[in-house]
Structures are given as structure tokens and as C-alpha cells.
N, C-alpha and C positions, 0 to 999 in steps of 0.2 A: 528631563530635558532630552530633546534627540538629540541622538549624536551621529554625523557624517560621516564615511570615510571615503577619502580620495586613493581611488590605484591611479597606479604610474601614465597611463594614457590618459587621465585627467589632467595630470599635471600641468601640460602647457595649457588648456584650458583656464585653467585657476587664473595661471601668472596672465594670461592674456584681459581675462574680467579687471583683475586687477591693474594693471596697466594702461586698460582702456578708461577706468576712471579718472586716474589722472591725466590723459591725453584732453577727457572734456570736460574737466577743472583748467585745465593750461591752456586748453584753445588749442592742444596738437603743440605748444612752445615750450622746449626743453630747457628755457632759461627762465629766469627768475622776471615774473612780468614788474612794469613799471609800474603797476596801480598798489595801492597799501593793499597790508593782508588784513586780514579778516582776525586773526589773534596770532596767539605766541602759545608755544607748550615748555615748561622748563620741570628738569628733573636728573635721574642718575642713567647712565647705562653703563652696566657692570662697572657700577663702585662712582665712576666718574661725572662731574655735574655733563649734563646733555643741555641744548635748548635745541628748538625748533620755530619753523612757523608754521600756522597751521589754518585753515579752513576747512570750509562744511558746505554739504548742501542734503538737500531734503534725497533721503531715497527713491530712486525712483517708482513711480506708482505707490508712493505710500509717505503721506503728510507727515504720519506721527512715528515718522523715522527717520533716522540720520547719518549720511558719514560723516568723518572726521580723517583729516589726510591732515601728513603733518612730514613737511620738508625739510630738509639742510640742504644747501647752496654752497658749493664752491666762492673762491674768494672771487673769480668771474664770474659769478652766478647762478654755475650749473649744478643741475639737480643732484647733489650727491647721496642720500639717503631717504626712504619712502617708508611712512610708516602708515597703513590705513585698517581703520578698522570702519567696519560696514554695517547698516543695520539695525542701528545705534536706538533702541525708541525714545521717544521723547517725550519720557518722562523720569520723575525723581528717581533715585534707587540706586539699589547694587545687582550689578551684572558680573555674571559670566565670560569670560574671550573665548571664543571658541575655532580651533582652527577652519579655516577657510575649505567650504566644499560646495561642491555642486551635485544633485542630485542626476539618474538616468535621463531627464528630460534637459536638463542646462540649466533648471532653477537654482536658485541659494536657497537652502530650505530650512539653515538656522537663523539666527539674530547673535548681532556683536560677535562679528568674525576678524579678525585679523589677518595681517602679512606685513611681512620689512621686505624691504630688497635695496641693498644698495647698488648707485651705476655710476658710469665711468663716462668717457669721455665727453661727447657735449651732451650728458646727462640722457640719455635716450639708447644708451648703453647698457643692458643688466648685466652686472658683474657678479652678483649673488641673489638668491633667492631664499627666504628663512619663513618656516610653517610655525605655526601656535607648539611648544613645549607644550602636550597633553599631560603628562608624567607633574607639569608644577602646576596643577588646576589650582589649584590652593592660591597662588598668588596670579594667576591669570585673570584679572580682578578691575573693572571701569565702576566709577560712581560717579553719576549726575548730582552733582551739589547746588545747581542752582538753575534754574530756568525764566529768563527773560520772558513772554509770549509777546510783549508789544516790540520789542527791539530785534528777536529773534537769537537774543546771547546767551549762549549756553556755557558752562561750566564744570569742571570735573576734572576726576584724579582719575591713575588708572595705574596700574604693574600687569605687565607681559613677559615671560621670555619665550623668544626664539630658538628655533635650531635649524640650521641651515637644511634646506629641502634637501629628501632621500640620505640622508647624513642618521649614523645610529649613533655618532658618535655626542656624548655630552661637553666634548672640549669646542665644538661647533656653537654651542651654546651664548644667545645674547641677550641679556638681564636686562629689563627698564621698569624703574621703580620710584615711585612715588612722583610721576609725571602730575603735573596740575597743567591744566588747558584753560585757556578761555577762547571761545570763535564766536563767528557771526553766520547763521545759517543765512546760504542766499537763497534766494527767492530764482525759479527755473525761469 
């Protein structure tokens, strides 16, 4: 499999792609919209039960792929945690996470990339930024369990950790394990 590496003048790059997915998943709204979601992701982060909510849509320029972005909300409704992984294909199996990069051109040139970042005030804040732990490939692990094609509902587990960008340190480190997902991919 290839593998990317991101230096430091990439860096706001990355966070910007990624950011910019969720501005047109939200419509640019830093709060929690009125419409239902699309699913739910429940599981651990470091040790702790986690839930989310979570939706999808098709990557772009390419059908038989997918994200999966998956939110926490303040008790006002604002964005307080972002977890997306990108690239997703869509099909049965076990995958890979592989930290997030972009090649000399601006391309993403892996599949099932990841990023967290949690934000702070009316959600449209980054307060941190967390890259794929390459060092735990071992448990850096998504599985598609189940695929809808007439309803467009997909399903799946997944363990990731984090470690907070440019950070060597492993007490920066954030564990998410044994996440199960259900979404509803939309249609663009």
C-alpha cells in the first residue's frame, strides 16, 4: 500500500481539506442543523463509552467511495468534536486508516484516511488538531459489515488512534475502539 508523508507546510493544507468537508456537509453552519441525521456511531475513547452522530456522502468524483464524518455537539448544539475518515470504498472488507496526506499536486493519493480535531466556541473554532498514530497500524482498522445499495445504508466498525499534530509525544494520544456506525450516504 502507499504511504504519504505530510511536512510541516502541508500541514494547514490537510486541516483546511478537512475542515472544508465539513463546512459542505453543514452548509458553512457551525451548529447542529434541524434536519435528522443520517446515523449514529457508538463505541470507546480511551477506555470510555463515546457516541456520535454521524453522516456520509459519496467522495467526490468517485461513486464507489465514501466519507463518514461523525460529530459531538455541545449541550447548545455546537460542534465540539470532528472525526472524519475519507475515501472510504464502498465495498465489503477490512481496511486500513491511514493518516491523512496530500500529494505535490493537492491530490489525496491514499484511500481511508483519517483526522479528529476538536473546536471550541461556536464550534467553528479548532482547538486541536490529531493525525492517524502510524506506530498502532495494527489497530488502525475500519470494516464495512453491511451494505444497503437500494437505501444507500452502510455499516461498519472501526479502532483508530490519534496523536495530537506535530506532537512526538504518546501521552497526546487518543484511542477509539470498537466504534460501530450506521449512515445514510446522501446522494450530491
Amino acid at each position: 500500500m502507499m504511504k504519504a508523508e505530510i511536512n510541516k507546510g502541508n500541514s494547514l493544507l490537510v486541516v483546511m481539506l478537512v475542515f472544508a468537508f465539513t463546512g459542505m456537509l453543514l452548509l458553512s453552519n457551525c451548529k447542529k442543523p434541524e434536519e435528522d441525521y443520517q446515523g449514529k456511531a457508538t463505541g470507546q475513547k480511551n477506555g470510555e463509552y463515546w457516541g456520535a452522530e454521524c453522516f456520509s456522502n459519496y467522495a467526490s468524483n468517485h461513486e464507489d467511495e465514501f466519507y463518514l464524518k461523525l460529530l459531538t455537539y455541545s449541550q447548545e448544539g455546537y460542534i465540539r468534536e470532528d472525526l472524519t475518515i475519507i475515501r472510504i470504498p464502498l465495498s465489503l472488507g477490512d481496511y486500513i486508516i491511514n493518516k491523512i496526506a496530500v500529494d505535490s499536486n493537492g491530490l489525496i493519493p491514499v484511500n481511508n484516511m483519517a483526522s479528529y480535531a476538536t473546536l471550541i466556541d461556536d464550534g467553528d473554532v479548532l482547538d486541536d488538531y490529531y493525525d492517524v498514530l502510524e506506530l498502532d497500524s495494527a489497530t488502525n482498522k475500519l470494516n464495512i459489515t453491511s451494505i444497503d445499495f437500494d437505501n444507500l445504508i452502510v455499516k461498519g466498525e472501526f479502532s483508530v488512534s490519534f496523536v495530537l499534530a506535530d506532537s512526538l509525544s504518546v501521552s497526546d494520544t487518543i484511542r477509539f475502539s470498537n466504534v460501530e456506525f450506521q449512515t445514510q450516504i446522501r446522494k450530491n
